[in-house]
N, C-alpha and C positions, 0 to 999 in steps of 0.2 A: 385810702389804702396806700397812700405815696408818702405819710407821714414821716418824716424824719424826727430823730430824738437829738436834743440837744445836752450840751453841758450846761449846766451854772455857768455864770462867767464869775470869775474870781482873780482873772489878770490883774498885774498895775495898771496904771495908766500909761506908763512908759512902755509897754507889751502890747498896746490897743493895737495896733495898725496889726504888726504879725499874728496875732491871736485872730483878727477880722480876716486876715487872708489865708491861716491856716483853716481858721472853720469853714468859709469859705469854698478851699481848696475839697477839703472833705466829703463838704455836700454833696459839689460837683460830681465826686467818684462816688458817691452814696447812691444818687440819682442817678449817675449810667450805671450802673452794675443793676438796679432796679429795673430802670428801663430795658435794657438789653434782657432778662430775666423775662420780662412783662412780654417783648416783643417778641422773645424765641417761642414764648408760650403760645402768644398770637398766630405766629406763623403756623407752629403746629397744629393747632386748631384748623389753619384753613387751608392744608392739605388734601389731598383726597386720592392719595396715595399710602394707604399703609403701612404695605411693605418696605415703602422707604423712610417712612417715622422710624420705625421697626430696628432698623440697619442704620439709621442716623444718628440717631438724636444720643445714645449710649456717651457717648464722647464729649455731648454738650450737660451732660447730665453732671459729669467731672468736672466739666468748667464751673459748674453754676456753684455746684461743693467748694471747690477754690475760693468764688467769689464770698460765699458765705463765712467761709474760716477766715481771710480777710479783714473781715468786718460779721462777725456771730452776734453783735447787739440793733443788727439792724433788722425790725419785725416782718417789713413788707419786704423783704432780701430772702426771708426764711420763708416767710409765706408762700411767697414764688417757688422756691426751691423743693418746698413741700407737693406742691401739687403738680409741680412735674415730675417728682419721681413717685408720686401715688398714681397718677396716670399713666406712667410708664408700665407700673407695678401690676396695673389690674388691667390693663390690655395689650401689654406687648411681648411680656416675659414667657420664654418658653419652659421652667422648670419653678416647683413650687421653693426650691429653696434661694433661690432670684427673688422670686416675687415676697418673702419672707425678708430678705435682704432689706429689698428698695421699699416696701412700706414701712420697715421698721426705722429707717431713717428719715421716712418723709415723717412718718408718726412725731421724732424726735426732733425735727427742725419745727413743726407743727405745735407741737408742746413746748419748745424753750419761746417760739413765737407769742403764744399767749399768756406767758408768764411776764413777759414783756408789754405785751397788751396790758395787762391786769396779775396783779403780783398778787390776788387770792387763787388763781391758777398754776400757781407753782410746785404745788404738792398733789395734784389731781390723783395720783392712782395711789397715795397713804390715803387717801380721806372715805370715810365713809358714805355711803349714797346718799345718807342726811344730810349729810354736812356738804353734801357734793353738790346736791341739789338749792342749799339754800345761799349755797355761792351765786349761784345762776343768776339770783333775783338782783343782783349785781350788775347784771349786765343789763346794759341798756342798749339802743336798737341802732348809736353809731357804732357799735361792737357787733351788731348781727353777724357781719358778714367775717369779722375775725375768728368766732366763735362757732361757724359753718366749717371753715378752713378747718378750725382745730379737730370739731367733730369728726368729720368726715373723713378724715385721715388716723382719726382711732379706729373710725367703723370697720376704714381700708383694714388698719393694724392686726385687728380682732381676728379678720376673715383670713389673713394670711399666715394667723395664728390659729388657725379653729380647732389643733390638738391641745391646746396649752390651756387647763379648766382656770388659772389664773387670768389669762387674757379674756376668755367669754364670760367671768363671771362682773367684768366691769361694763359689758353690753349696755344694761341701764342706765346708765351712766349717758353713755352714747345718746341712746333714745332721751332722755330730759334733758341734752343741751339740743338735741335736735327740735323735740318740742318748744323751748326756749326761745333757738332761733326763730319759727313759726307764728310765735306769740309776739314778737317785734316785728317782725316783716319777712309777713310768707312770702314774696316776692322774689328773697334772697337766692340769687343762684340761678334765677330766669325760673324759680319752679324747683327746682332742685332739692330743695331742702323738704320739698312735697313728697317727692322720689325716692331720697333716703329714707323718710318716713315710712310710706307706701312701701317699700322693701322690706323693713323692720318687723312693719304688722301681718307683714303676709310667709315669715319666717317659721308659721306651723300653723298645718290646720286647727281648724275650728275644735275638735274634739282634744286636742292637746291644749286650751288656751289659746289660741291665735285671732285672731280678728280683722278677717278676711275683707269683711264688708266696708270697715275703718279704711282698713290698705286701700279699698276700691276707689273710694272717696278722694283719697289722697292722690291716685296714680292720676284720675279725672283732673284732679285740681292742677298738676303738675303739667298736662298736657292742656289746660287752659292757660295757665299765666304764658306758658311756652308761643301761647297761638298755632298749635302743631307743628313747630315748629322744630321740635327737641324729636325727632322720631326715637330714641333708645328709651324715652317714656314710655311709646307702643307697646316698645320689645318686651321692655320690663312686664310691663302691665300683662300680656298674655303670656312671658314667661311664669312670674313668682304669682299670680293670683288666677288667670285662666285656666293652668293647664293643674294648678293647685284645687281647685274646685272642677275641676276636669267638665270646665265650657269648650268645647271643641267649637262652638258657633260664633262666640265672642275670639276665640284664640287667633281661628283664619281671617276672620275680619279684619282683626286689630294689624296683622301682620302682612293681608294684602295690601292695607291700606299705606305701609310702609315704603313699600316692593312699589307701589305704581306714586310717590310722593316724589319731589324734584329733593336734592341731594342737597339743595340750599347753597347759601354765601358765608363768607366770614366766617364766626368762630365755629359756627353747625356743621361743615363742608366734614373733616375728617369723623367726627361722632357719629353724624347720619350717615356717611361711608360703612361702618362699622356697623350701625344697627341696621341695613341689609343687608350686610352679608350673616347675621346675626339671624334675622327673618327669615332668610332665606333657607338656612341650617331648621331652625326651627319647623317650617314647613314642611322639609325634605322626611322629618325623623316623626313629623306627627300623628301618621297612622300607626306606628310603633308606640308610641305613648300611651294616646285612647285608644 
């Protein structure tokens, strides 16, 4: 994911030395603006303060936009930039037209990203879902995890567009690179890309098309690669499919089991933060539900 892109070289010979030290010099800034990018993300992750992600990170989120404008041809730059303001987007923003904002950018740094990865993903939303799909087969499994990014950041896009019938109607789109990814390495994401899935299929009941059971499969699979580790698997799991087939016995389960788990280390500290107070909400409103 650290890859850097190079130039041809096409200097004199008389140019060698200054061309070696300006490329060089570049990398250098290539690689910190990455790393720095890579370690804010880190850091955030292992918070376990919210409310001060919440009130902080606004300000780094502008820096990281600088660094990107900067330098716009570098993919793991974007990528980074991508999923901090998609996680920004879908857990921190307090008004829908914020969170429309910062996913449609993360969407757009996430899209020029994979075009760069793979320049038959340059035209994603002209193409048709044939043609969308048989791009796919393109992709091979050291692109899983670039191809997660880009998903996953349309999904974001969709959800924070979900009046706009142009943005929901490229949904499929979504679910066959997410299946994609899965078909190369379910792994991707710690599980995640289990979760997106498991989301996906549990987006309408069974009597409208939905396929609830699929979802189940999925959330299970996700909270195994995890080692129960990911508890917002839980949350999901008896949010979008428990309380959808209205298991009240599977719901409090899943959701005790959140509420008495340790809150973890490194990147799980802020997410698990999140999914019980998440749990907790859930619990509090669930004789209102069933």
């Amino acid at each position: 994911m650290r890859s850097i892109r190079f130039l041809p070289f096409r200097l004199l010979l008389s140019l060698l030395l200054l061309s070696a030290v300006s490329a060089c010099t570049t990398q250098i800034v290539s690689n910190a603006k990455i790393e720095f990018a890579e370690d804010l993300s880190a850091t955030i992750l292992e918070f376990d303060d919210p409310e001060t992600i919440k009130k902080g990170v606004p300000a780094y989120l502008i820096l990281v936009s600088s660094m990107v404008k900067g330098d716009p041809e570098n993919p793991a730059l974007l990528e980074s930039a991508a999923q901090l303001y998609g996680a920004y987007a879908s857990g921190f923003t307090d008004s829908e037209a914020s969170k429309r904002a910062l996913s449609n950018r993360a969407f757009k740094y996430a899209s020029r990203a994979m075009c760069l990865r793979n320049d038959l993903f340059c035209d994603t939303e002209q193409l048709s879902y044939f043609e969308y799909e048989k791009r796919l087969s393109a992709i091979d499994k050291p692109q899983a995890g670039y191809l997660f990014i880009f998903a996953s950041s349309w999904a974001s896009y969709i959800e924070a567009n979900s009046t706009d019938w142009n943005a929901i109607a490229e949904l499929p789109k979504v679910k066959a690179s997410i299946q994609r990814v899965l078909q190369l390495d379910e792994t991707t994401g710690n599980g995640n890309a289990h979760l997106y899935m498991a989301v996906l299929e549990s987006l309408l009941p069974p009597a409208l098309g939905g396929k609830p059971e699929l979802a189940k499969k999925h959330f299970e699979r996700a909270i195994e690669i995890s080692e129960g580790e990911n508890l917002m698997a839980k949350v999901l799991y008896a949010e979008k499919y428990a309380r959808l087939l209205f298991d009240r016995e599977l719901h409090d389960e899943l959701l005790q089991q959140v509420m008495d788990a340790d809150i973890g280390e490194n990147d799980q500290t802020l997410i698990n933060t999140l999914a019980k107070q998440k749990a907790a909400q859930l619990l509090l409103d669930a004789d209102e539900y069933f």
